[in-house]
C-alpha positions as CSV (number, residue, x, y, z in Angstrom):
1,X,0.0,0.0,0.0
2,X,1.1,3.8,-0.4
3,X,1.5,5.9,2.1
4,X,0.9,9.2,1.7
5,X,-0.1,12.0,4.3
6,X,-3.3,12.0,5.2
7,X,-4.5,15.6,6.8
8,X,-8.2,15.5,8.1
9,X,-10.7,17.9,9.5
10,X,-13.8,19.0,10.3
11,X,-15.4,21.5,7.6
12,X,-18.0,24.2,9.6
13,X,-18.9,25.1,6.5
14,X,-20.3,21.8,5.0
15,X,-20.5,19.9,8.1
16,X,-18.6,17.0,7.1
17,X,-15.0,15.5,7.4
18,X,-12.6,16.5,5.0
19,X,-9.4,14.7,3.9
20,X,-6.9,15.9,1.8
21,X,-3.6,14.1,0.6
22,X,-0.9,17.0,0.2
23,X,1.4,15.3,-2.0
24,X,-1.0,14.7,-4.5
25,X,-2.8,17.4,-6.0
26,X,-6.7,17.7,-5.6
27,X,-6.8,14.6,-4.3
28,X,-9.2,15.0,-1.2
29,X,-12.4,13.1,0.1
30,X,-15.1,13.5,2.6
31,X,-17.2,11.6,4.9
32,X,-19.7,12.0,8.0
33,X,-17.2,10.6,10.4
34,X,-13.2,10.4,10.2
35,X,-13.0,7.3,9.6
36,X,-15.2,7.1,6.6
37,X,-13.1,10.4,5.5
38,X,-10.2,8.1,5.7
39,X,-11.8,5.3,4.0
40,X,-12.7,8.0,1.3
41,X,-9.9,9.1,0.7
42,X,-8.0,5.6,0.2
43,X,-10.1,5.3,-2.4
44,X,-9.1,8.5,-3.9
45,X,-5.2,8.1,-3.5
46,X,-5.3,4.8,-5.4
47,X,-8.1,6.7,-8.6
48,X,-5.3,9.4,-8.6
49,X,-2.5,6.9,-8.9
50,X,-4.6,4.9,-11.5
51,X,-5.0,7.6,-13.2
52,X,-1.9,9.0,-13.4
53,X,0.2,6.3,-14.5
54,X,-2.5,5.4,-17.3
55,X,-1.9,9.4,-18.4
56,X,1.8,9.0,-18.1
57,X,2.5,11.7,-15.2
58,X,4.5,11.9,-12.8
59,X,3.6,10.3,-9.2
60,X,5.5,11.3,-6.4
61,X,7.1,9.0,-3.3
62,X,4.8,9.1,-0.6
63,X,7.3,10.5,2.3
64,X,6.2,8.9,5.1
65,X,2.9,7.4,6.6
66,X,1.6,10.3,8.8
67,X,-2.2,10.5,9.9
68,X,-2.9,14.1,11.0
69,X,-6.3,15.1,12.4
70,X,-6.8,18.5,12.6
């Protein structure tokens, strides 16, 4: 598995958890609790890694495994 950072918070504004993955560009997912924002999002990282490699772009080294909740 990848390990990427994994920064999560609550959104006031939408009333939801947000997670965002800072080493990989707009990659980000939501979910009613943290750890359906975290299951969200490991979704995400591995669409945006599909993705990329099918496009031929760059994907960077995850630099560590860090869980961050904010």
């Amino acid at each position: 598995m990848d390990h990427y950072e994994v920064i999560i918070y609550w959104s006031n504004e939408d009333q939801i958890f947000v997670a965002e993955v800072p080493e990989l560009p707009g990659c980000s997912a939501h979910g009613e609790s943290r750890s359906a924002a975290l299951a969200s999002v490991d979704e995400a990282i591995h669409l945006w890694l599909d993705t990329a490699r099918e496009f031929g772009r760059p994907v960077p080294e995850p630099k560590g495994a860090r869980l961050m909740f904010a």
